[in-house]
PDB file of N, CA, C and O in Angstrom, chain B, residues numbered from 101:
ATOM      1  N   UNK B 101       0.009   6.551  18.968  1.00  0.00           N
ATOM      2  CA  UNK B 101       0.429   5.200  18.670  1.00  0.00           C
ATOM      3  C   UNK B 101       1.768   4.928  19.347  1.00  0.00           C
ATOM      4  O   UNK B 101       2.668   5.764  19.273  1.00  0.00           O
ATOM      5  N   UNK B 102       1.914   3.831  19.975  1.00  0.00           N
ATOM      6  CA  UNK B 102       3.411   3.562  20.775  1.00  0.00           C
ATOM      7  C   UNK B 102       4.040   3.025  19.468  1.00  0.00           C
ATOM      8  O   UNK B 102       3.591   2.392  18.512  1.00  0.00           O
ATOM      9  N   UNK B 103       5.572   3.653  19.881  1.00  0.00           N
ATOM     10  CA  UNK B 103       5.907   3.038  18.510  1.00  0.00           C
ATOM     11  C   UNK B 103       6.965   1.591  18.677  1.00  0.00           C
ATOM     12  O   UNK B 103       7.905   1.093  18.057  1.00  0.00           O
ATOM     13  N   UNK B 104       6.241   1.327  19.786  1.00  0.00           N
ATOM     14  CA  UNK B 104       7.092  -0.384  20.286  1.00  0.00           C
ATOM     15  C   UNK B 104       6.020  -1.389  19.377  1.00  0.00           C
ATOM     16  O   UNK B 104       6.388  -2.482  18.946  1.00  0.00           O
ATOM     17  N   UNK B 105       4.609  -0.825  19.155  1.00  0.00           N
ATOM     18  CA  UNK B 105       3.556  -1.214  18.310  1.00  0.00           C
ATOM     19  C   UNK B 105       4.057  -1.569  16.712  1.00  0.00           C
ATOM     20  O   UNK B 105       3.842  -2.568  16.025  1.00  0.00           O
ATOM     21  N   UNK B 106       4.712  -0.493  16.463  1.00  0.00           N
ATOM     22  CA  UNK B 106       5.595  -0.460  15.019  1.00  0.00           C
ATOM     23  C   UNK B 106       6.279  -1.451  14.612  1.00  0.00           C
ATOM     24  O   UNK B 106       6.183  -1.794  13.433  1.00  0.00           O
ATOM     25  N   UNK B 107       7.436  -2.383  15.830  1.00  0.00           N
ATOM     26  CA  UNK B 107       8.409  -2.831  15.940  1.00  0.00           C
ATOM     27  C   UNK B 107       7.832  -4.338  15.671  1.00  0.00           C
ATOM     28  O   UNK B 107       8.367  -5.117  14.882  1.00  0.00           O
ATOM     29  N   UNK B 108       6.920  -4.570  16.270  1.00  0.00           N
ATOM     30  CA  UNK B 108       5.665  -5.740  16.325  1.00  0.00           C
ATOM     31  C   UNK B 108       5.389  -6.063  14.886  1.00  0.00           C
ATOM     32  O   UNK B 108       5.069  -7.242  14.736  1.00  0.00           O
ATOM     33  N   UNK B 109       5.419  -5.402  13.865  1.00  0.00           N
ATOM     34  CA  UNK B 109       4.966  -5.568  12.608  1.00  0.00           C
ATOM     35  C   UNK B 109       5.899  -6.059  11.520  1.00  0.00           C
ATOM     36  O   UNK B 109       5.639  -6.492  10.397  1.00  0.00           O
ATOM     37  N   UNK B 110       6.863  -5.910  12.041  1.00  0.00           N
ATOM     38  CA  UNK B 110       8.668  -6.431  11.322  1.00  0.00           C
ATOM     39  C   UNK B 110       8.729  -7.145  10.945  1.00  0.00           C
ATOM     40  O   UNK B 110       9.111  -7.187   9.775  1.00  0.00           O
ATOM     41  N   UNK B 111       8.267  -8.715  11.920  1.00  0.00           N
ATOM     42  CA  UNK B 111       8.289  -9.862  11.257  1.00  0.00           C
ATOM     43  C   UNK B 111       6.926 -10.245  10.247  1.00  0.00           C
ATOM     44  O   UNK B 111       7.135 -10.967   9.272  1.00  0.00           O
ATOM     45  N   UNK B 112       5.972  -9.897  10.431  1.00  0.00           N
ATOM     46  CA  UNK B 112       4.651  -9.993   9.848  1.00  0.00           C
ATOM     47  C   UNK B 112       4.766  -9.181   8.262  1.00  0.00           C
ATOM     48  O   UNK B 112       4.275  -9.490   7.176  1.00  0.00           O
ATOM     49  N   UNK B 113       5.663  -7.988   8.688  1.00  0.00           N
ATOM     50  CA  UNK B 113       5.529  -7.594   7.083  1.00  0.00           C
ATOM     51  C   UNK B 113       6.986  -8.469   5.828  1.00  0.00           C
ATOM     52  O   UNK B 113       6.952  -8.705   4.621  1.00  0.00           O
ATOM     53  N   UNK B 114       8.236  -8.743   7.043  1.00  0.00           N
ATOM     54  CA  UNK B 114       9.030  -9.808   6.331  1.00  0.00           C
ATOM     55  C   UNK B 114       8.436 -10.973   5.710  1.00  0.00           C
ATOM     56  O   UNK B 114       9.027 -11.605   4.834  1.00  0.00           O
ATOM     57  N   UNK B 115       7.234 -11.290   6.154  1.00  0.00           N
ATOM     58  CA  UNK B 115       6.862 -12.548   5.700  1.00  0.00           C
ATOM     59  C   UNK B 115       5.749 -12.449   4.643  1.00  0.00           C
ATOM     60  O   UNK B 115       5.764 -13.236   3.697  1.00  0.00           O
ATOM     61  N   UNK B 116       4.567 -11.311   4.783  1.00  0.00           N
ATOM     62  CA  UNK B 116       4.039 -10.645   3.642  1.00  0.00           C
ATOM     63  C   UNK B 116       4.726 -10.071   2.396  1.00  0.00           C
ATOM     64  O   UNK B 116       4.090  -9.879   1.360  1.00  0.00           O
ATOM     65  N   UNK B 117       5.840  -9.840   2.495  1.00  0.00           N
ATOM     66  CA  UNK B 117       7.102  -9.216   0.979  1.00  0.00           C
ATOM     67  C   UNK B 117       7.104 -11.010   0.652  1.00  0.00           C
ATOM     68  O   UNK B 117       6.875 -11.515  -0.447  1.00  0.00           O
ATOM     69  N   UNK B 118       7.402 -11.692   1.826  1.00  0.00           N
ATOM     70  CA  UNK B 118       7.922 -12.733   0.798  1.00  0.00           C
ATOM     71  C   UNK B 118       6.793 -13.602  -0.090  1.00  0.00           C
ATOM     72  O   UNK B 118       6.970 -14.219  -1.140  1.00  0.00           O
ATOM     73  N   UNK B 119       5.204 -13.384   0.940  1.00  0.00           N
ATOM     74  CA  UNK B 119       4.826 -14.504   0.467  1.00  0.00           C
ATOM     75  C   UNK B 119       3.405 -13.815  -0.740  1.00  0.00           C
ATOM     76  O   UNK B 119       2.330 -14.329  -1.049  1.00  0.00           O
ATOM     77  N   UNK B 120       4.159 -12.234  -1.236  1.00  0.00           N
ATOM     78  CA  UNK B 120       3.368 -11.771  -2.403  1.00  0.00           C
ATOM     79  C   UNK B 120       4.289 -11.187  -2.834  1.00  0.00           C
ATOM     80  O   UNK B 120       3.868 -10.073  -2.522  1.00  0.00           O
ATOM     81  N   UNK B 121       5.639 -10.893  -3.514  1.00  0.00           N
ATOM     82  CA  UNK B 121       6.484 -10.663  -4.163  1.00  0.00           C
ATOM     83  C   UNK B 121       5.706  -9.697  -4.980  1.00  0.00           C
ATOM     84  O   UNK B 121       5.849  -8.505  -4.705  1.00  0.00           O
ATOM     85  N   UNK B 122       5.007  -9.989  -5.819  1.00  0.00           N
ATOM     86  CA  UNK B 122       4.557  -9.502  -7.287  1.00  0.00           C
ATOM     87  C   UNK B 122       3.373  -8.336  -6.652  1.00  0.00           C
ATOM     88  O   UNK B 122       3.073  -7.447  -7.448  1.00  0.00           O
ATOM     89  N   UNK B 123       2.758  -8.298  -5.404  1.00  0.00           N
ATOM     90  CA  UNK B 123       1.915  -7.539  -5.425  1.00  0.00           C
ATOM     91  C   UNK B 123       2.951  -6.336  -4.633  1.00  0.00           C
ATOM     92  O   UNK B 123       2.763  -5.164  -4.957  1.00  0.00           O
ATOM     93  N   UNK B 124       3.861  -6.601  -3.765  1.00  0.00           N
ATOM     94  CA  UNK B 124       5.049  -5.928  -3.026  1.00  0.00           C
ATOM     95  C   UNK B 124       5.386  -5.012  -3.947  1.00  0.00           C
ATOM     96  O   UNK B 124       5.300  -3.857  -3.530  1.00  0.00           O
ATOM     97  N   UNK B 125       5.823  -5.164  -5.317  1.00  0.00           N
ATOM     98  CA  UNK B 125       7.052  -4.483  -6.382  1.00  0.00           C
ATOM     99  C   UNK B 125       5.695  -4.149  -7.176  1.00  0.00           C
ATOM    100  O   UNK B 125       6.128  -3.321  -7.977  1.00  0.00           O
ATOM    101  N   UNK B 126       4.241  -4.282  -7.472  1.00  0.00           N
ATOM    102  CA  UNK B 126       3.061  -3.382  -7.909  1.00  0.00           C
ATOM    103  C   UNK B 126       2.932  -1.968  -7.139  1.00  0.00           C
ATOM    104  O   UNK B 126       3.068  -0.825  -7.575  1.00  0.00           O
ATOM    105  N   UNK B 127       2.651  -2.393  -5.964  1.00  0.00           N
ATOM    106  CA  UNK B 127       3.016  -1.162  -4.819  1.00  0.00           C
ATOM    107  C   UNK B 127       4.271  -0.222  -5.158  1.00  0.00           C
ATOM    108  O   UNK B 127       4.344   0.983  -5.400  1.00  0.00           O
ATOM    109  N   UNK B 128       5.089  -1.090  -5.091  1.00  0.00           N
ATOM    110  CA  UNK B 128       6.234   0.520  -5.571  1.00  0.00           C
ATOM    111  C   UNK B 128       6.034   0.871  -7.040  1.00  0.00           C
ATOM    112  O   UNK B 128       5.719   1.959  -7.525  1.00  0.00           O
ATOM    113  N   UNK B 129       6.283  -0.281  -7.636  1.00  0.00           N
ATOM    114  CA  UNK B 129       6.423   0.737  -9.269  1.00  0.00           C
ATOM    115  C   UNK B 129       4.931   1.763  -9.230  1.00  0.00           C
ATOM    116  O   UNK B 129       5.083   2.931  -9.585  1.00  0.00           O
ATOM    117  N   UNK B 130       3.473   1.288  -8.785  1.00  0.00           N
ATOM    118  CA  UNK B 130       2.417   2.082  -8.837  1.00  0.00           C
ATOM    119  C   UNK B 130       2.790   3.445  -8.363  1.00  0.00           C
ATOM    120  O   UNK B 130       2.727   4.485  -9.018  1.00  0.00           O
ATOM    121  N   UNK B 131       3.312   3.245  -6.739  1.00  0.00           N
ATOM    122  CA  UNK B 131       3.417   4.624  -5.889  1.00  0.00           C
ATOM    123  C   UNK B 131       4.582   5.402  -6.474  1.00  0.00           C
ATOM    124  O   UNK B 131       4.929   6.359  -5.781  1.00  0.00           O
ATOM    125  N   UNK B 132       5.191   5.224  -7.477  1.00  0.00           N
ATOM    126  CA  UNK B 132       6.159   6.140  -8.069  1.00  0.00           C
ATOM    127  C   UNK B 132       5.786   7.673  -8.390  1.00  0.00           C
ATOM    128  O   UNK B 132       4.769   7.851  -9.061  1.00  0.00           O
ATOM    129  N   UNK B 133       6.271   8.413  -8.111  1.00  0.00           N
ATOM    130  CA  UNK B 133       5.811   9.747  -8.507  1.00  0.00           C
ATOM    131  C   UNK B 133       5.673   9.945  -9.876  1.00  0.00           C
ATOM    132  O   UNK B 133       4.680  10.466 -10.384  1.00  0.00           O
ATOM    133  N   UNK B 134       6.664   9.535 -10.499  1.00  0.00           N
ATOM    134  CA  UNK B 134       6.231   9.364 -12.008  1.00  0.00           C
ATOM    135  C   UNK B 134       5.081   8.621 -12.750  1.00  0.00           C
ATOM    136  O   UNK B 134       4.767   8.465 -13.931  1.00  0.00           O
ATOM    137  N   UNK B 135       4.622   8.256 -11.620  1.00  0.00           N
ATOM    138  CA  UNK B 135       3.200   7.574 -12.602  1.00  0.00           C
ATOM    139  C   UNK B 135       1.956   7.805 -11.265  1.00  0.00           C
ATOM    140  O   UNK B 135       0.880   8.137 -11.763  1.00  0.00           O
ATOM    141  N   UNK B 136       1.913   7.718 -10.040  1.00  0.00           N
ATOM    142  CA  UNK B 136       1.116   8.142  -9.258  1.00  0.00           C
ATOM    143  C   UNK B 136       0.672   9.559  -9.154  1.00  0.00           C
ATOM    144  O   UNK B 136       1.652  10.244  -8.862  1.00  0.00           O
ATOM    145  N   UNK B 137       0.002  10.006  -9.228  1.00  0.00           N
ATOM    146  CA  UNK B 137      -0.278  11.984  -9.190  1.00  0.00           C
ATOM    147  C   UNK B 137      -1.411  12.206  -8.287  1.00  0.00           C
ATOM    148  O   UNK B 137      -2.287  11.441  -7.886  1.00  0.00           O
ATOM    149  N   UNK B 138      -1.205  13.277  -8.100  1.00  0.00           N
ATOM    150  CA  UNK B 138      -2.635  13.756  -7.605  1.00  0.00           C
ATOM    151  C   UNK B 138      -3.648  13.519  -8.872  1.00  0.00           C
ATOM    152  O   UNK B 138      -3.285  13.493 -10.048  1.00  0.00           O
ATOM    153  N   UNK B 139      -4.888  13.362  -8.436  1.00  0.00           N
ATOM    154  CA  UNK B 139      -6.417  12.749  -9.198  1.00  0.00           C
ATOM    155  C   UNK B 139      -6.054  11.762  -9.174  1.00  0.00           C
ATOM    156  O   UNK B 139      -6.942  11.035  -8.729  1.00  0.00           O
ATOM    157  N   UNK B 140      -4.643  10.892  -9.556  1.00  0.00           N
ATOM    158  CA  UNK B 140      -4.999   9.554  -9.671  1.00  0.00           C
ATOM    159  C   UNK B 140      -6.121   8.981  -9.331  1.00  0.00           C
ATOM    160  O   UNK B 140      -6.896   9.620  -8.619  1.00  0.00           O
ATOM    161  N   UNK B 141      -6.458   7.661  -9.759  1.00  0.00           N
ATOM    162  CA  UNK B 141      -8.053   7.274  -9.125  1.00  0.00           C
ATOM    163  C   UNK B 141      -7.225   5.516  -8.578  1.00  0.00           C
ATOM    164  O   UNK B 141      -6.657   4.780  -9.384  1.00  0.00           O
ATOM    165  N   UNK B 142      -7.373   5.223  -7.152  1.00  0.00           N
ATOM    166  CA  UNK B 142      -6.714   3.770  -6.694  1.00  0.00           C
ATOM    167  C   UNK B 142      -7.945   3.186  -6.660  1.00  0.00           C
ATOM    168  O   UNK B 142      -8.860   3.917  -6.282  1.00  0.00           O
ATOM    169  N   UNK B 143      -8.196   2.122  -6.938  1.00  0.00           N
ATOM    170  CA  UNK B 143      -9.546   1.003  -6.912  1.00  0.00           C
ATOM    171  C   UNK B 143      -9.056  -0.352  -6.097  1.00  0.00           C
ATOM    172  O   UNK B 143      -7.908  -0.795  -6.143  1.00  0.00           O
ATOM    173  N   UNK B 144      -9.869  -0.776  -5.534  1.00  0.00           N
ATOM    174  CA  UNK B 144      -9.540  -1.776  -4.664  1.00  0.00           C
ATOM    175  C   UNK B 144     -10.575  -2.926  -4.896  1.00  0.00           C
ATOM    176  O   UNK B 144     -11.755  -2.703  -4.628  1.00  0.00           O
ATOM    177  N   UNK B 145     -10.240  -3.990  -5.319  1.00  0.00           N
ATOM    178  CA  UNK B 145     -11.669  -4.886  -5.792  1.00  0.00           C
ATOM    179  C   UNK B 145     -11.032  -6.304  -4.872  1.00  0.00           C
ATOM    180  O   UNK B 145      -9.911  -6.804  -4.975  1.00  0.00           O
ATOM    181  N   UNK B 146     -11.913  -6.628  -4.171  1.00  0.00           N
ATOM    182  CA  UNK B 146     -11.882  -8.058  -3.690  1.00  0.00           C
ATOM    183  C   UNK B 146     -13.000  -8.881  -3.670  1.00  0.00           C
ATOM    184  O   UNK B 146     -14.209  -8.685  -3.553  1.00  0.00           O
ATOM    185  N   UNK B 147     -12.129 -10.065  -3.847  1.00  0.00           N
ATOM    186  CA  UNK B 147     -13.000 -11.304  -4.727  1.00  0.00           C
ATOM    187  C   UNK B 147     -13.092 -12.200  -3.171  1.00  0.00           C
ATOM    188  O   UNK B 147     -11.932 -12.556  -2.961  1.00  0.00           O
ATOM    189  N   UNK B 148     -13.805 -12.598  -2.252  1.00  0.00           N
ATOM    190  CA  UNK B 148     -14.171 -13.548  -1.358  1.00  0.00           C
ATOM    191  C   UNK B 148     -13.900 -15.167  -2.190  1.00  0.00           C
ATOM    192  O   UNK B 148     -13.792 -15.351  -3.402  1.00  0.00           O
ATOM    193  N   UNK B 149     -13.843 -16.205  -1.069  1.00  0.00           N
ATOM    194  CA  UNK B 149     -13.554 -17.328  -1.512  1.00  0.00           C
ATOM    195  C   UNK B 149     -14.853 -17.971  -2.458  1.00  0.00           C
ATOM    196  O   UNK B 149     -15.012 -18.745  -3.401  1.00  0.00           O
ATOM    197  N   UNK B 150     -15.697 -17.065  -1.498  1.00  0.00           N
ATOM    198  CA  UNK B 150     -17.804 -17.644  -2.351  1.00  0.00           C
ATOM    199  C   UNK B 150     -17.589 -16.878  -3.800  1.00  0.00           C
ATOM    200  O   UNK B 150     -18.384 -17.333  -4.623  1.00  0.00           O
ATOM    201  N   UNK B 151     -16.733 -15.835  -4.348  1.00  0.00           N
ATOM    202  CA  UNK B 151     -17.140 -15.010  -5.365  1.00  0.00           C
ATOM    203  C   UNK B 151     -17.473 -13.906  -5.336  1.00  0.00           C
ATOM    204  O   UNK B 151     -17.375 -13.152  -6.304  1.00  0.00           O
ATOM    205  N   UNK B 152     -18.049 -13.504  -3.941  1.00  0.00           N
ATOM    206  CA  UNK B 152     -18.271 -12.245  -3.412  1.00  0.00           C
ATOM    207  C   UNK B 152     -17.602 -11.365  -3.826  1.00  0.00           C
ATOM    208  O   UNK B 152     -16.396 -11.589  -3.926  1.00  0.00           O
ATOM    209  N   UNK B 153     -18.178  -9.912  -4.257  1.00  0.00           N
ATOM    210  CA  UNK B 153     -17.129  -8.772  -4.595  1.00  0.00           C
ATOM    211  C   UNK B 153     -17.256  -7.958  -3.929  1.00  0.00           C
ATOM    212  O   UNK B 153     -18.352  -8.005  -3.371  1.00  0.00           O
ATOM    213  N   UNK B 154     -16.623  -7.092  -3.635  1.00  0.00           N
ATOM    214  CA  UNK B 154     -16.574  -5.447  -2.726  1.00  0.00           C
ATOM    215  C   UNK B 154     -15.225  -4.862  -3.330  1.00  0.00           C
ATOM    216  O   UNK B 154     -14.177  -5.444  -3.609  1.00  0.00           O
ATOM    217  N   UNK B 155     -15.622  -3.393  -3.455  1.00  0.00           N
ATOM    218  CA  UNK B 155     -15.067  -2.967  -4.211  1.00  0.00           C
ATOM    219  C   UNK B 155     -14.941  -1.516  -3.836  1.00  0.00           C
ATOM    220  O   UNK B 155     -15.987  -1.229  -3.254  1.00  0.00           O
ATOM    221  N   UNK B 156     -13.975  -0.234  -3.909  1.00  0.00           N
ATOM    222  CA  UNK B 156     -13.730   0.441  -3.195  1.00  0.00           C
ATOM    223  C   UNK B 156     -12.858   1.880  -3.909  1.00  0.00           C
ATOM    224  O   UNK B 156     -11.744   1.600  -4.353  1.00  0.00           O
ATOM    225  N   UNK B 157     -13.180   2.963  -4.004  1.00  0.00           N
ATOM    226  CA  UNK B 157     -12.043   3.902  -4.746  1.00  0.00           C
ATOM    227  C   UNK B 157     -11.873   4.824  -3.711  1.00  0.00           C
ATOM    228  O   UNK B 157     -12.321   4.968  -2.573  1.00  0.00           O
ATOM    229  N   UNK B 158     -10.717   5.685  -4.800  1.00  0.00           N
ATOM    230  CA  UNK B 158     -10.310   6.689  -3.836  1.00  0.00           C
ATOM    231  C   UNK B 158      -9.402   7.366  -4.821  1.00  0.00           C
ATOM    232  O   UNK B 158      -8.543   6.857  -5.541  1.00  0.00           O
ATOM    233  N   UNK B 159      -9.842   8.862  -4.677  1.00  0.00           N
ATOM    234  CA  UNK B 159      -9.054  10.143  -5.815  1.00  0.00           C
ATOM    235  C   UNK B 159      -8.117  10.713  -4.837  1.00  0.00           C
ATOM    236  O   UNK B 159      -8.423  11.496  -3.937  1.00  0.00           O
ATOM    237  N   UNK B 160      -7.081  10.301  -5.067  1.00  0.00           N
ATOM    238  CA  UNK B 160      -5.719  10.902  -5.061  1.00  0.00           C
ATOM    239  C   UNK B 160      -5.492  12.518  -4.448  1.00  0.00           C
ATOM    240  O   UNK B 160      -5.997  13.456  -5.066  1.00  0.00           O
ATOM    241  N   UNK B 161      -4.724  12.749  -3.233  1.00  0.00           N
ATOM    242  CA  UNK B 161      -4.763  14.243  -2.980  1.00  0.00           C
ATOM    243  C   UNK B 161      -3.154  13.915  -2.783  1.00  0.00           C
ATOM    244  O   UNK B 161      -2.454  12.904  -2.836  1.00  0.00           O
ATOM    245  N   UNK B 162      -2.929  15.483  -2.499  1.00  0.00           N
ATOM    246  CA  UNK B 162      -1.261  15.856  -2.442  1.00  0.00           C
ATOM    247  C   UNK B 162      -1.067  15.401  -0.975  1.00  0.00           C
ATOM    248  O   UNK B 162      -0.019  14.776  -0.811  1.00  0.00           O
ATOM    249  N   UNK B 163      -2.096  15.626   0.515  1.00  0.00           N
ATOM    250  CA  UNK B 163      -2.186  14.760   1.791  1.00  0.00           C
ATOM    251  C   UNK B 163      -1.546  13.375   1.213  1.00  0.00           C
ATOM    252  O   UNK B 163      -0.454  12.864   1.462  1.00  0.00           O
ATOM    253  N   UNK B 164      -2.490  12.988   0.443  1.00  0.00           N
ATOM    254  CA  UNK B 164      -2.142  11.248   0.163  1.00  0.00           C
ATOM    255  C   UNK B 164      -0.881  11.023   0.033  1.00  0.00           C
ATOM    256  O   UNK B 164      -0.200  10.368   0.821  1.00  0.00           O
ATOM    257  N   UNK B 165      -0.350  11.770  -1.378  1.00  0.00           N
ATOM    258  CA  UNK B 165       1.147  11.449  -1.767  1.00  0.00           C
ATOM    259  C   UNK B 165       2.257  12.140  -0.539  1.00  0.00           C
ATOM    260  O   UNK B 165       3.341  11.581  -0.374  1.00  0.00           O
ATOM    261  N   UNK B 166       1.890  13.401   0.305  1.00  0.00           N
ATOM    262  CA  UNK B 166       2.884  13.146   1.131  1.00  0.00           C
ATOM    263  C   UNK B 166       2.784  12.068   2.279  1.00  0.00           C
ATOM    264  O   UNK B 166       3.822  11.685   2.818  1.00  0.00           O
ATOM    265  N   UNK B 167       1.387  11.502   2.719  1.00  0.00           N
ATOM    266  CA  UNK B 167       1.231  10.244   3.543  1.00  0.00           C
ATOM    267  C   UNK B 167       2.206   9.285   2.293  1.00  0.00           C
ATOM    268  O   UNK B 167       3.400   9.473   2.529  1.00  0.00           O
ATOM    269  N   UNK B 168       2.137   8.962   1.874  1.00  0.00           N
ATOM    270  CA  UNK B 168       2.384   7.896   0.938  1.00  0.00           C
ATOM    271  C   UNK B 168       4.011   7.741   0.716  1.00  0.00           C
ATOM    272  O   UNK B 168       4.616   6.689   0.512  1.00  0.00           O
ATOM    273  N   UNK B 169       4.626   9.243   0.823  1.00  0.00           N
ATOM    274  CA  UNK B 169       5.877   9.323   0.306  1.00  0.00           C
ATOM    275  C   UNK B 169       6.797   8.960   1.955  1.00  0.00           C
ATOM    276  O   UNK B 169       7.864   8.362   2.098  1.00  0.00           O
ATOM    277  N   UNK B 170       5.816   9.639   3.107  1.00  0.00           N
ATOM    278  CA  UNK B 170       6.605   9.029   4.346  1.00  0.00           C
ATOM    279  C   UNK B 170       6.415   7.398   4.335  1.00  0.00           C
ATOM    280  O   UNK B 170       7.284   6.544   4.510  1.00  0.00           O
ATOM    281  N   UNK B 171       4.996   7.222   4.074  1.00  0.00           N
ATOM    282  CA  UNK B 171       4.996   5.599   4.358  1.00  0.00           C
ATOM    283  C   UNK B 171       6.375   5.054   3.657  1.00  0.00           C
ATOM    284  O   UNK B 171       7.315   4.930   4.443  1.00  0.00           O
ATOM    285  N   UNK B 172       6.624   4.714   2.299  1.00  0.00           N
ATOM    286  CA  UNK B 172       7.591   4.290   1.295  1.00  0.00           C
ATOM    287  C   UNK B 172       8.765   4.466   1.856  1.00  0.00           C
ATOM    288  O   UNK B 172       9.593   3.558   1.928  1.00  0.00           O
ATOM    289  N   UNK B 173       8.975   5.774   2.356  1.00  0.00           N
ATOM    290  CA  UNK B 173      10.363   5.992   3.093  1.00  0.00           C
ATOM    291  C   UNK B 173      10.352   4.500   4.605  1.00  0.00           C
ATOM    292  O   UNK B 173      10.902   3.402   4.682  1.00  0.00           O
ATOM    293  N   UNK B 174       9.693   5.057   5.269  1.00  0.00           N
ATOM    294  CA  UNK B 174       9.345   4.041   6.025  1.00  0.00           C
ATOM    295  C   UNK B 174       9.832   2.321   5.841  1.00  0.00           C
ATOM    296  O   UNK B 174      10.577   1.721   6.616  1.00  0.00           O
ATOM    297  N   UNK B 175       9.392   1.938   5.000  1.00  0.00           N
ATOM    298  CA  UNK B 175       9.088   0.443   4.665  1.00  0.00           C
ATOM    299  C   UNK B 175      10.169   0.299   3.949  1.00  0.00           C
ATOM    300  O   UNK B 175      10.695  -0.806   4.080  1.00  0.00           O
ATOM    301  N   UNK B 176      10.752   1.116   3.149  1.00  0.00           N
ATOM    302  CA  UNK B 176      12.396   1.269   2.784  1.00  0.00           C
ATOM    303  C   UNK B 176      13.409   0.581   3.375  1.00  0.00           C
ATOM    304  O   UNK B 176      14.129  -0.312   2.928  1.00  0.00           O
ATOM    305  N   UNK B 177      13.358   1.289   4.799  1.00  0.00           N
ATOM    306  CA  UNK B 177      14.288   1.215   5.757  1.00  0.00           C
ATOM    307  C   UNK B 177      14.173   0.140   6.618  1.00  0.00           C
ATOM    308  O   UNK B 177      14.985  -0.008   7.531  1.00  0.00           O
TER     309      UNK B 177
END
């Protein structure tokens, strides 16, 4: 991945924090180590504009939380 690609995403994610606040600060308090663990179980449910659902999981590994703990660092900064 070039990481001039990275740099590209700056303004797009400034404007995603602003324009979901409440789902932004779900993301951190969720990914906290104190309440995220390995097994955790993350579910992903989306609702389409028709009503449509799709819906999606995923069990928690220690890979994840150290992906997870660089991402956070990441998006931190």
């Amino acid at each position: 991945m070039n990481p001039m690609n990275l740099l590209q995403l700056k303004p797009y994610w400034s404007r995603f924090k602003a324009n979901h606040p409440k789902l932004v600060s779900f993301v951190k308090t969720a990914s906290d180590e104190r309440f995220l663990d390995e097994g955790s179980l993350i579910e992903i449910i989306v609702t389409n504009s028709q009503g449509k659902k799709m819906s999606a999981n995923l069990r928690v590994r220690q890979d994840d939380m150290d992906f997870l703990g660089v991402l956070k660092d990441m998006l931190e900064s």
